[in-house]
C-alpha positions, -999 to +999 in steps of 0.1 A: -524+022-356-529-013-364-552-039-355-536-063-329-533-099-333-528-113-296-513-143-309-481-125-325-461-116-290-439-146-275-428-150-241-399-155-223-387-190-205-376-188-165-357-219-154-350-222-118-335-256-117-304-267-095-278-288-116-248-303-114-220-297-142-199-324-156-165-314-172-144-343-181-155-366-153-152-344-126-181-340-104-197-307-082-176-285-103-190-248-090-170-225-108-185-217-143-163-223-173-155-187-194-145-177-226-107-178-238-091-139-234-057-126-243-061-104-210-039-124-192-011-128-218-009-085-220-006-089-178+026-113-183+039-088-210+036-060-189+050-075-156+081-090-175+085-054-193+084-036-157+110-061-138+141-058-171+126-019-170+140-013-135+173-039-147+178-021-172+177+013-154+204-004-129+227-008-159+226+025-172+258+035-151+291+042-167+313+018-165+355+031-162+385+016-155+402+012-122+431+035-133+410+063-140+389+056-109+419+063-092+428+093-111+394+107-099+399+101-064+433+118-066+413+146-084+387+145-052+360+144-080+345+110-066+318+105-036+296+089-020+316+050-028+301+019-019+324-007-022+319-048-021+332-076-028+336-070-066+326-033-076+331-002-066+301+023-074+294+060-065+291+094-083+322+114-101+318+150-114+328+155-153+344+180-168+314+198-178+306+194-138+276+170-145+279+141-119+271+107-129+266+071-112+301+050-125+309+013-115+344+000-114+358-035-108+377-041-078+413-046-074+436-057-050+449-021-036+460-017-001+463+017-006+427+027-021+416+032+014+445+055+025+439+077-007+404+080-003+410+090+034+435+118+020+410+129-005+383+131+017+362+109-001+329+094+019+325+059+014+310+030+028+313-009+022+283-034+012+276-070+008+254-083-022+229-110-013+234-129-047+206-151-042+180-119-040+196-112-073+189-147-087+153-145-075+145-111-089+158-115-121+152-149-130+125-167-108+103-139-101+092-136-143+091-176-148+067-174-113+047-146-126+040-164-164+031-195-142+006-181-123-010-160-151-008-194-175-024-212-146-053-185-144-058-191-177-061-228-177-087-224-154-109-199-171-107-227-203-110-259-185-115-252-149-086-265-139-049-261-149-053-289-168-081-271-188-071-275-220-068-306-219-107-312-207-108-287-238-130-316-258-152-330-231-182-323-231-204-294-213-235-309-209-247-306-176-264-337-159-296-337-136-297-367-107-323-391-102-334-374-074-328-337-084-358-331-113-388-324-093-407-319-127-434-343-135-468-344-163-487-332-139-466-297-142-474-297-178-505-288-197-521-277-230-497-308-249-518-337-242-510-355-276-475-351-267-474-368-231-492-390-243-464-402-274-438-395-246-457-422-223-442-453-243-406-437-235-411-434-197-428-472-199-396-482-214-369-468-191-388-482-163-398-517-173-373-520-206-378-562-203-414-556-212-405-545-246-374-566-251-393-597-246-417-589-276-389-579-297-398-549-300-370-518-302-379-482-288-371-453-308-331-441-306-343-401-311-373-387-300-376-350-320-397-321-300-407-298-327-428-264-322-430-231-318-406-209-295-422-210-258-448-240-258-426-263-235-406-285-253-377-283-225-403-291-200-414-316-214-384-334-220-372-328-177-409-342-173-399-372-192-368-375-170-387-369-140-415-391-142-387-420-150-364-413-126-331-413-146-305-386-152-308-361-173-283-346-195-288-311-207-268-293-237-278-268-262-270-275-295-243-244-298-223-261-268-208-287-293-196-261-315-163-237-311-137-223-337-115-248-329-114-276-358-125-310-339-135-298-305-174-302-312-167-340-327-143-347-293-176-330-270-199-353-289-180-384-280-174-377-245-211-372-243-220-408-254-192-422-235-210-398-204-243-412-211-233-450-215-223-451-180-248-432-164-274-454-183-306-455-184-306-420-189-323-389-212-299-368-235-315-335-243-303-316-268-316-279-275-318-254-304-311-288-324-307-267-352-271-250-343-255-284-344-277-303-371-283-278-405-281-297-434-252-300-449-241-286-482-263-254-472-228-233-470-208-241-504-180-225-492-174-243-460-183-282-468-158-293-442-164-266-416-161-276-380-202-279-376-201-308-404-178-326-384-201-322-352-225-333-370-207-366-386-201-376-349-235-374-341-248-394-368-223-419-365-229-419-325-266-425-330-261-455-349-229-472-329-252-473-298-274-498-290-310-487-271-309-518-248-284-496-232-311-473-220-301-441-233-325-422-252-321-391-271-347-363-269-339-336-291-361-300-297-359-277-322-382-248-338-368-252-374-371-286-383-370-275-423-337-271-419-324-302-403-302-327-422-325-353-438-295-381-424-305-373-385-343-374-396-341-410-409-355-438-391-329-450-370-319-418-355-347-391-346-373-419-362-401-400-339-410-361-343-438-354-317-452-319-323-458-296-295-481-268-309-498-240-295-523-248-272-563-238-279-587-229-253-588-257-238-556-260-234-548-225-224-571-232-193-547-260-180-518-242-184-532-212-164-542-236-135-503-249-137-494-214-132-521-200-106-509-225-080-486-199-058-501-167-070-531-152-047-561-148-064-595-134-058-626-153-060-642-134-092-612-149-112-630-170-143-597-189-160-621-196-189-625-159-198-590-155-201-581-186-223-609-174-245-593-138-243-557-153-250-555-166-285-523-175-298-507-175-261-480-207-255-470-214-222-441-189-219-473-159-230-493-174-200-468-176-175-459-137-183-490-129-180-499-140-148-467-127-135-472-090-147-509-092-133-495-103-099-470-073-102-496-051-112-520-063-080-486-060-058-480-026-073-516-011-064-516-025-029-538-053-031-541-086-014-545-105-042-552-105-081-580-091-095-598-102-132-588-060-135-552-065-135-553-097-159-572-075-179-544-048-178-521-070-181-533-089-214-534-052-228-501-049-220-489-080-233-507-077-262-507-040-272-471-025-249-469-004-223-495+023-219-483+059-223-511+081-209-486+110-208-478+108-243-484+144-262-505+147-288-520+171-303-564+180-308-561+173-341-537+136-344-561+124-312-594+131-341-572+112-369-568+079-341-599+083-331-616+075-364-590+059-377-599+031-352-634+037-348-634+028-391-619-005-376-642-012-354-672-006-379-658-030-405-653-055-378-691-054-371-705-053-404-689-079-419-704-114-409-675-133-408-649-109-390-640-114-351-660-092-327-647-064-311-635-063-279-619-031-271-610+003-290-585+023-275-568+056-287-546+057-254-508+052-270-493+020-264-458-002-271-431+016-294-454+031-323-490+022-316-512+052-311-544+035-306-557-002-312-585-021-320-584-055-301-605-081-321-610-116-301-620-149-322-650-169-304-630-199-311-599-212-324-597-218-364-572-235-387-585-229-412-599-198-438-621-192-463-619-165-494-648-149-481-630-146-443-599-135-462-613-110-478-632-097-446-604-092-432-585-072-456-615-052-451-611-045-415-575-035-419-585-009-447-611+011-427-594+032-406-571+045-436-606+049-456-621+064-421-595+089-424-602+095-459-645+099-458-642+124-425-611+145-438-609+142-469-566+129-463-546+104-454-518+100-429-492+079-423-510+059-396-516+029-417-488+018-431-488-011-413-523-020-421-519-016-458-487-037-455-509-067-437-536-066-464-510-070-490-500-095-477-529-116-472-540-105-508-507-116-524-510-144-500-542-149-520-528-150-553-493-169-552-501-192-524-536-200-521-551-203-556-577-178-551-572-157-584-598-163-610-576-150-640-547-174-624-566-204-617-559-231-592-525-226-590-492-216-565-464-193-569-448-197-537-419-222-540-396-206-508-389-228-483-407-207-452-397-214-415-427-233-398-432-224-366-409-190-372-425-155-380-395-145-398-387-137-435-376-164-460-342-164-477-345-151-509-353-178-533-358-178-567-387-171-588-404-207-612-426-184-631-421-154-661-417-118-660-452-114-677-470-141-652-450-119-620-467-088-637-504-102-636-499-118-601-492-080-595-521-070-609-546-094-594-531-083-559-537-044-569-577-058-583-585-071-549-568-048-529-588-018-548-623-043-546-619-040-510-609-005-508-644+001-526-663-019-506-653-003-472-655+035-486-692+023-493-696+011-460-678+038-443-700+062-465-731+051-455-725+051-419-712+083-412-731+095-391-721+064-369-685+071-377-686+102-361-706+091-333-686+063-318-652+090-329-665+114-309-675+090-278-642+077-281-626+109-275-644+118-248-637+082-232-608+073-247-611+036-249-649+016-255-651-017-247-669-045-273-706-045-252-704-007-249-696-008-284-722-032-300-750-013-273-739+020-293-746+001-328-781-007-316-793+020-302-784+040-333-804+009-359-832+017-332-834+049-338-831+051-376-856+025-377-880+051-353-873+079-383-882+059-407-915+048-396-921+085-383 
């Protein structure tokens, strides 16, 4: 039952562009290129296996001499001869009276045909095409292993030459004429257009710049978080200079076969060259650029070599060429420092997380085909949105248009992106979810002691809704907090406030019945954090002084554990950062039961409201607050 942070869901990306793959040179290729599979190789097996299966079977008749063939037809224990050219065959009875398929070479007899008349043997001549027997035992396996190796030529290379395009390169290219992406379909990352304005300048005037002397950057590096854009951004580069556009992600250079990725790598610059001026793009930079020496076992594994061909591409071509590299990545720690270096990617242009400002822009980018009503306020919900990138935004409006489309309406309502943001937020609401009298009572004040804490303290985020309806995988109730405006910063008073709101609804639980539940173990694992937070990274410890225990190398833009790295301090200094996380952690835990304690009566009030009601938004909330000050105030004076 934790407190949600909106800012901690990510989106999804949709991309609904046309493109045009190149593979080796050849152009309008429509068939997409699949992964290598033995299937094929088991259907030759089995086809070759089948055809000498039913040879073999033809050769499993006994084979006798001509003089005892004739023996047998004196004996009348032949019939049913069919004699050619060469062989005789038919069925003869053995002694045991079992009959059996024989085969005997042909003689020159005149008088076979007079015995077997006396004996009354049926038989019947045949001629043997030889060339069927050619074509079913010989052609028809080399035809079938042809077609099957042809089949798998194309699923490689797309085409039977396949595996021979097997080192070209997979990027696919964007025409001139085919991005329809511009700035003016991108918002929120005004710093960034603006840094990416000196490349457009140069593809489209490059003389302006040669003439002073002056040499634009070879690699332009996109970093941020996961869902802000940076794709977009680099097609609206593309589109507002009118060049092609080639598209890879970083994992297409890479494959288990040694020297493919550093082949790819050079058929993309040899690409590029003669479609110039043109953009490279190259995705999840990462895959293809780690820094090298990061897996001692493998130093000359096939990404290294990748990797070596890019470097040494960036600096064999010249930018007069007009081919720039745009690459975009959301772990730039762990890039090689060699493709950092001026030179290469000499430009990283940061494309954060938008604020409220910028959320506003991005939600008129996205409004522009969706039916809204005329109450719709876009600042509310920027303000309402914290944390949100573009992917967030662009879910959002399309599970309110869903929801609006769902109900029956004509268009989009502020009450379905309302419903939505809960949903994003929070998960999918589970009205029908069981529970019993008495686990509704713990949620109930479990989040009404979050709600408390939020408005006592002075430096917390107001409330803005308190819900014990079930939502997502685990949450049985919430308590959305908003921020009145975007911070980057906090203090140790702020810190400490907060720790405080996570703690009261475990101490809630605690002052009304006298137990605990399992509710808040993800609250108490948040506070931890931030106290621990407190101590090894922040300085904040008294006993510790102004100093930092946190030497891991953290992802950035990533909420995602570090690799374990190792610890620069003693056992006995690990032992007091342990206990100057369990001093404030247990100075919080007093300060909220005294809150909490004090304000029971207003614990159980707003509990027992929020049964009844089962969610209270933040006005109702703060109106309950003030009513009850009014009246204590009245008592006391009475």
């Amino acid at each position: 039952m934790p407190t949600e942070n909106p800012g901690s869901k990510k989106g999804f990306r949709k991309r609904k562009d046309i493109i045009l793959e190149i593979k080796g040179g050849n152009k309008n290729k429509d068939k997409k290129t699949r992964s290598f599979t033995f299937l094929y190789f088991i259907i030759a097996i089995i086809g070759i296996l089948v055809i000498h299966s039913y040879l073999s079977f033809r050769s499993e008749i006994k084979t006798v001499p001509y003089s005892e063939f004739k023996g047998l037809v004196a004996q009348a224990k032949v019939s049913d001869l069919l004699i050619d050219n060469e062989k005789i065959q038919g069925t003869m009875t053995q002694q045991d009276d079992k009959k059996v398929k024989f085969v005997t070479s042909r003689v020159d007899d005149p008088d076979l045909v007079k015995d077997l008349q006396k004996n009354n043997v049926q038989f019947s001549g045949s001629f043997e095409n030889k060339l069927l027997r050619i074509i079913i035992e010989w052609i028809l396996p080399f035809a079938i292993i042809i077609l099957i190796w042809n089949l798998l030529m194309r699923r490689m290379g797309g085409a039977p030459s396949g595996v021979l395009n097997f080192g070209k390169s997979r990027g696919k290219i964007y025409g001139e004429d085919e991005i329809k992406i511009t700035f003016g379909d991108v918002a929120g990352v005004d710093e960034a257009k603006e840094e990416l304005q000196e490349i457009i300048e140069y593809l489209r005037y490059p003389q302006k710049f040669l003439d002073l002397g002056g040499k634009i950057p070879k690699g332009i590096l996109l970093v941020g978080p996961p869902g802000t854009g940076k794709t977009l951004l680099a097609k609206a580069v593309a589109g507002e200079a009118k060049v092609p556009f080639f598209s890879l992600s970083g994992s297409d250079f890479v494959e288990m076969f040694v020297g493919v990725g550093a082949s790819r790598v050079r058929d993309l610059f040899s690409q590029a060259q003669q479609k110039a001026p043109c953009i490279i793009f190259i995705d999840e930079l990462d895959a293809v650029g780690k820094a090298r020496g990061m897996n001692p076992l493998s130093s000359h594994d096939e990404r290294e070599q990748t990797l070596n061909q890019l470097l040494a591409e960036m600096d064999g071509f010249d930018t007069k060429t007009g081919v720039i590299i745009v690459g975009a990545t959301n772990r730039p720690e762990i890039l090689d420092p060699a493709l950092l270096r001026p030179g290469r990617f000499d430009r990283h242009v940061l494309v954060d997380r938008p604020d409220i400002k910028g959320r506003e822009e991005i939600l008129k980018v996205h409004i522009r085909d969706v039916k809204l009503a005329k109450n719709i306020d876009l600042s509310i919900l920027a303000a309402r949105t914290p944390g949100f990138v573009g992917a967030d935004l662009a879910n959002l409006i399309n599970e309110a248009a869903l929801l609006a489309a769902r109900k029956g309406k004509t268009s989009v309502t502020m009450a379905e992106f309302e419903e939505a943001i809960d949903r994003v937020v929070a998960g999918l609401e589970k009205r029908k979810k069981v529970m019993s009298k008495k686990e509704k009572e713990i949620v109930a004040y479990h989040e009404t002691g979050h709600a408390l804490m939020a408005e006592s303290l002075e430096t917390t985020d107001p409330v803005h809704k308190i819900s014990i309806i079930p939502r997502g995988i685990s949450a049985l109730g919430y308590t959305m907090q908003l921020p009145t405006e975007d911070r980057y910063l906090m203090t140790k008073t702020e810190l400490l406030d907060r720790m405080c709101v996570l703690m009261g609804g475990r101490i809630a639980e605690e002052v009304i019945f006298d137990e605990i539940s399992t509710g808040a173990q993800n609250d108490l694992a948040r506070a931890t954090d931030i106290a621990r937070s407190m101590v090894k990274q922040y300085g904040m410890s008294e006993k510790l002084g102004h100093m930092t225990f946190e030497q891991e190398r953290k992802p950035l833009f990533l909420d995602i554990m570090p690799g374990g790295g190792t610890k620069e301090y003693s056992e006995e200094t690990a032992r007091e950062i342990d206990n100057e996380v369990k001093v404030i952690i247990e100075h919080s835990y007093t300060r909220v039961k005294e809150v909490l304690t004090d304000k029971r009566d207003l614990l159980e009030l707003v509990a027992k409201t929020l049964l009844e009601k089962e969610s209270i938004d933040g006005e109702e909330l703060r109106k309950m607050l003030k009513e009850h000050a009014e009246g204590d105030h009245g008592n006391e004076s009475g």
